[in-house]
C-alpha positions in Angstrom: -12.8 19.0 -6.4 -9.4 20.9 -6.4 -6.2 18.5 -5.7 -4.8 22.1 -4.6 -5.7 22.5 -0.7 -8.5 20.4 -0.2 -10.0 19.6 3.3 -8.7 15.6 4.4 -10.0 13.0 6.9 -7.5 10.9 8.4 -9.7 8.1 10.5 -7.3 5.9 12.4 -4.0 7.4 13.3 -1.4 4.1 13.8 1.5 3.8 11.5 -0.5 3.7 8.2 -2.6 6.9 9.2 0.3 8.6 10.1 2.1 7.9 6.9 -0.8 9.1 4.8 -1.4 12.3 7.2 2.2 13.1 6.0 1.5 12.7 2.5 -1.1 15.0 2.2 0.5 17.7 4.8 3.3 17.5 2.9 1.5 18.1 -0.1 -0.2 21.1 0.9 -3.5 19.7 2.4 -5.6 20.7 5.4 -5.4 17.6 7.5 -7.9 16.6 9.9 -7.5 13.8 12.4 -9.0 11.8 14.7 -8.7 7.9 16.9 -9.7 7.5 19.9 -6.5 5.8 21.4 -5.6 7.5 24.5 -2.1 10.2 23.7 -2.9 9.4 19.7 -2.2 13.2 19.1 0.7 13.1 20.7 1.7 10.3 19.3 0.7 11.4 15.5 2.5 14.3 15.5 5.9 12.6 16.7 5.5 9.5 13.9 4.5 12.5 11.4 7.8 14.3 12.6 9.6 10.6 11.9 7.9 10.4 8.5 9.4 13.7 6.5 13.0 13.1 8.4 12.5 9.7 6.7 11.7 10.5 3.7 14.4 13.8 3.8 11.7 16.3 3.5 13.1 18.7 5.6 11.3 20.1 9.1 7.9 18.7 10.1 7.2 22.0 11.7 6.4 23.9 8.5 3.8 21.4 7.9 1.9 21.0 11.8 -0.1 23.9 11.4 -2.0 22.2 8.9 -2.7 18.9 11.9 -5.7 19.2 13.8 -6.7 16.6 15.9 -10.5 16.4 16.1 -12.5 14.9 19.1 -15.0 13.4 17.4 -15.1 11.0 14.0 -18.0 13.1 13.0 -16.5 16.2 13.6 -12.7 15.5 11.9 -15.2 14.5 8.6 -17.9 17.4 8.3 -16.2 19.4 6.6 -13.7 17.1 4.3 -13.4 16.8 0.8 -11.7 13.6 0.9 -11.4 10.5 3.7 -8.9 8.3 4.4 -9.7 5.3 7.1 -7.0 3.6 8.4 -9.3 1.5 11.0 -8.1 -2.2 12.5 -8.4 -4.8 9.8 -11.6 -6.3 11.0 -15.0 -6.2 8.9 -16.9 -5.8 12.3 -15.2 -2.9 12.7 -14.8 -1.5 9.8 -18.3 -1.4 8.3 -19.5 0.6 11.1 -17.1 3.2 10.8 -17.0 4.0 7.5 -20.9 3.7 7.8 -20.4 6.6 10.6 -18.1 8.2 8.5 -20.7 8.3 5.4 -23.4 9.1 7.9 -21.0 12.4 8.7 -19.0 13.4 5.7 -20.3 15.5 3.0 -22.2 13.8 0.4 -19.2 15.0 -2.6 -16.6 13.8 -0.2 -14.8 10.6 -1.2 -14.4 8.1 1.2 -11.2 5.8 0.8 -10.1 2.5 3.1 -6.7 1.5 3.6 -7.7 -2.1 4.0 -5.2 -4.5 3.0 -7.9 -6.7 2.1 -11.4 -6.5 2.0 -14.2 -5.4 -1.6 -15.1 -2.0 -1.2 -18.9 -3.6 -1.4 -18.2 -5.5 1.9 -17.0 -2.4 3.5 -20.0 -0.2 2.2 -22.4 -3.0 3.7 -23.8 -0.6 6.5 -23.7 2.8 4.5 -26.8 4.4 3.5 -25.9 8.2 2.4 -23.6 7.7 -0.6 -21.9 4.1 -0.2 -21.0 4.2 -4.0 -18.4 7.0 -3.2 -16.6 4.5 -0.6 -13.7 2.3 -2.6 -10.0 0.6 -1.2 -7.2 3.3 -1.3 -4.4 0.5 -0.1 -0.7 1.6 0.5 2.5 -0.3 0.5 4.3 -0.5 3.4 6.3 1.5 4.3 3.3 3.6 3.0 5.6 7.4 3.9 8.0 5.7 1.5 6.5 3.6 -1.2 4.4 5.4 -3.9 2.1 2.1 -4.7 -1.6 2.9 -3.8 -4.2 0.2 -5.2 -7.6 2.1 -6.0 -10.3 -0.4 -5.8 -14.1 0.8 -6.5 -17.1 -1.1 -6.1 -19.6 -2.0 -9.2 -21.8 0.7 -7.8 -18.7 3.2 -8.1 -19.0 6.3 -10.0 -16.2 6.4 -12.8 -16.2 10.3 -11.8 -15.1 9.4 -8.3 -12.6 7.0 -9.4 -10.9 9.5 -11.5 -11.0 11.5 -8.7 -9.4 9.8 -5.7 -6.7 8.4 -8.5 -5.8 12.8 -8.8 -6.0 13.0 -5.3 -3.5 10.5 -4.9 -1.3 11.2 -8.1 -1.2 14.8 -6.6 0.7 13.7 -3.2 3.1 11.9 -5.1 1.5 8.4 -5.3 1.4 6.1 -8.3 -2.2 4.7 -8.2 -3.3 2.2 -10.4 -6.8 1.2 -10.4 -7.9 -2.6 -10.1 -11.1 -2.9 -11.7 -12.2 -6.2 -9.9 -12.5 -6.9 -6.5 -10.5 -9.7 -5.6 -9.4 -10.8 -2.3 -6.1 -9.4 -1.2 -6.4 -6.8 -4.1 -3.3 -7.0 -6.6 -0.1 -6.5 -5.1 -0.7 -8.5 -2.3 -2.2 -11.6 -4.7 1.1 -11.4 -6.5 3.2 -11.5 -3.3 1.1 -14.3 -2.3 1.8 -16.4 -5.7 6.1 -15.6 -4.9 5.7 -16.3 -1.1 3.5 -20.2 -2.3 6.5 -21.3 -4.3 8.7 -20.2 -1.8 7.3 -22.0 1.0 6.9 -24.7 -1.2 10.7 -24.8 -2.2 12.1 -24.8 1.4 9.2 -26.9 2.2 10.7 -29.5 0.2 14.4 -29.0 1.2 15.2 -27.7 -2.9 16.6 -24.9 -1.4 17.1 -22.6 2.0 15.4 -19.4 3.4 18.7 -17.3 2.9 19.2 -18.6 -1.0 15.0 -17.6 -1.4 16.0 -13.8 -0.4 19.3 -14.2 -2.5 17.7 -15.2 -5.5 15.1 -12.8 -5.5 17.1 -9.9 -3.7 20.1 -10.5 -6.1 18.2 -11.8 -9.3 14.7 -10.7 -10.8 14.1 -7.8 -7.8 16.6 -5.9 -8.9 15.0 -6.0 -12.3 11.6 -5.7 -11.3 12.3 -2.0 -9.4 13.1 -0.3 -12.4 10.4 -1.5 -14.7 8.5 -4.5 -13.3 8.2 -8.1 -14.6 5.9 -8.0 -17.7 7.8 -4.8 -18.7 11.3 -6.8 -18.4 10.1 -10.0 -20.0 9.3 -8.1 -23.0 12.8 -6.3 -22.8 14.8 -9.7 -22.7 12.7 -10.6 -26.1 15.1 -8.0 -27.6 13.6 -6.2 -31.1 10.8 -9.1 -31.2 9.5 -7.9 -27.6 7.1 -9.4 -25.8 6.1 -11.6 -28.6 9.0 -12.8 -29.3 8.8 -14.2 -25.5 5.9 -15.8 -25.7 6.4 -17.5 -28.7 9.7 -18.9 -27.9 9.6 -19.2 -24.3 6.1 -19.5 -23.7 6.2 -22.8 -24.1 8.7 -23.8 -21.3 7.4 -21.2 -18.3 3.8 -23.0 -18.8 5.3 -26.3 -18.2 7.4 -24.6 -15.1 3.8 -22.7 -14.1 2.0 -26.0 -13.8 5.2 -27.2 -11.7 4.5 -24.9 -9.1 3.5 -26.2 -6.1 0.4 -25.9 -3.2 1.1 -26.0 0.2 -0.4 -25.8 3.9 1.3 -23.7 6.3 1.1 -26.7 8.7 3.7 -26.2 12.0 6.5 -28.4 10.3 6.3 -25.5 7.5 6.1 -22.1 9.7 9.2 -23.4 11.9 11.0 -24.1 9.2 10.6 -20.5 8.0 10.6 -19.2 11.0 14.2 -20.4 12.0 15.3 -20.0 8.2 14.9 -16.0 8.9 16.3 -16.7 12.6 19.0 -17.8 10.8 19.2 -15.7 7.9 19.1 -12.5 10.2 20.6 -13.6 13.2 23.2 -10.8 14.5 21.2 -8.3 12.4 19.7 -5.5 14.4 15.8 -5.3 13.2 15.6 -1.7 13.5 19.1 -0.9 11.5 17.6 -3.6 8.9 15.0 -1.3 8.6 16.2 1.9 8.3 18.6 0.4 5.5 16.3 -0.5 4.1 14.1 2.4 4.1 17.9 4.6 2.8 18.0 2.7 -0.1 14.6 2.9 -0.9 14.9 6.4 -1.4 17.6 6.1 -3.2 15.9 4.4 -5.6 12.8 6.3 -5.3 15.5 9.5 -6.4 16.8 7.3 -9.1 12.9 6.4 -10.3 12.5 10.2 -10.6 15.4 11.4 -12.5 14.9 9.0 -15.3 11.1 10.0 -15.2 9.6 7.5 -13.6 7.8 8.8 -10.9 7.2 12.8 -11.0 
């Protein structure tokens, strides 16, 4: 399959679907769409429009032509070379649909799920043309934005479609990186989880507040962890000895600190806690200039990312 022009299924059209219908339109693609929300067209093409002035991609009208909205699942995937489902995060609904999408899509089409979540073998539960071809294609929010896709196959996964949905991706721009277990919560979200336990766990326990959590992070290792993420770093702060130079002299210590590390139940005593640190942390902070910010200075350092030759 060509990554030039190809034929695209978006199933599912909320904030996620709309972010990856702009990837690929922007890209060049023939997007096809469909969710049967009543005024979802309507509403696609305005968040699409959003999406490239976002990103500062120019006019969204160069790029419509390419958006058809179909009226029918089956129809917006008979003819695509590549799915994308973007469904509710529910296994009841999702196996189904992607077992009505395999049902409908060409047999050499690749079938991908946005799920945050789920094995691509408990979403191909229910498919019976070619559920080997159905893996996790998860995005980062804010998925117009952040380049992070997690590509996730099943056992039963051709390696010759994995190579192919990580071009497909690569080709709009993403930087895929292929998990080659499936594991709850795939990879990026397990590692958010492990920062978020400690976290909870250190406010939890009154060692420090919500606001110096952000700080620290924010103002500390994050910074860091942008340009070349933390395995990367740690072997930088090793000097000429590297990563091994780490381990053998600091290992040592962080194992003691990494059995330190705390469980903890988010009991009601824990979530209010957290809940009125951000109050607090935020307060007088408009949530949609946050955002926006927030989004600016991502591609900012999305630009930077690029002209050093980290991202193409």
């Amino acid at each position: 399959m060509s990554t030039q022009s190809i034929d695209v299924a978006i199933i599912g059209t909320g904030v996620i679907g709309a972010a990856w219908a702009t990837g690929f339109l922007t890209a060049g693609h023939r997007v096809t769409t469909f969710d049967p929300a009543e005024g979802a067209e309507e509403q696609l093409r305005e968040q699409v429009t959003n999406c490239v002035e976002d990103a500062g991609s120019g006019s969204a009208a160069s790029i419509l032509d390419n958006l058809t909205f179909a009226p029918s699942l089956s129809e917006a995937v008979a003819g695509a070379d590549f799915v994308q489902e973007n469904g509710p995060e529910r296994l009841e609904v999702k196996q189904p649909m992607l077992a009505e999408i395999d049902a409908a899509a060409p047999k050499a089409a690749i079938i991908a799920s946005s799920t945050s979540g789920f094995s691509p073998s408990q979403l191909n539960a229910q498919a019976t043309k070619a559920p080997g071809r159905i893996v996790v294609g998860h995005p980062f929010n804010p998925a117009h934005l952040v380049p992070l896709v997690e590509v996730v196959p099943s056992p039963d996964t051709p390696a010759e479609v994995v190579d192919r949905a990580l071009t497909v991706y690569e080709a709009i721009g993403k930087k895929p990186i292929l998990v080659r277990a499936e594991l709850p919560g795939h990879v990026a979200n397990r590692l958010q989880a492990a920062m978020w336990q400690e976290a909870y766990s250190l406010v939890d326990r009154g060692v420090v507040s919500v606001a110096d959590i952000d700080t620290a992070i924010s103002y500390g290792p994050g910074l860091r962890w942008a340009i070349l993420g933390p395995l990367a770093q740690q072997s930088l702060s090793g000097g000429s000895g590297g990563m091994r130079h780490v381990l053998d002299h600091l290992g040592p210590p962080q194992e003691v600190w990494m059995h330190d590390l705390r469980q903890v139940h988010l009991g009601e005593d824990l979530k209010e806690k957290l809940i009125s640190g951000v109050d607090e942390e935020l307060q007088g902070r408009d949530p949609a200039v946050l955002s926006k910010q927030r989004d600016n200075m991502l591609l900012e350092l999305i630009a930077l990312k690029r002209k050093y030759g980290e991202l193409p």
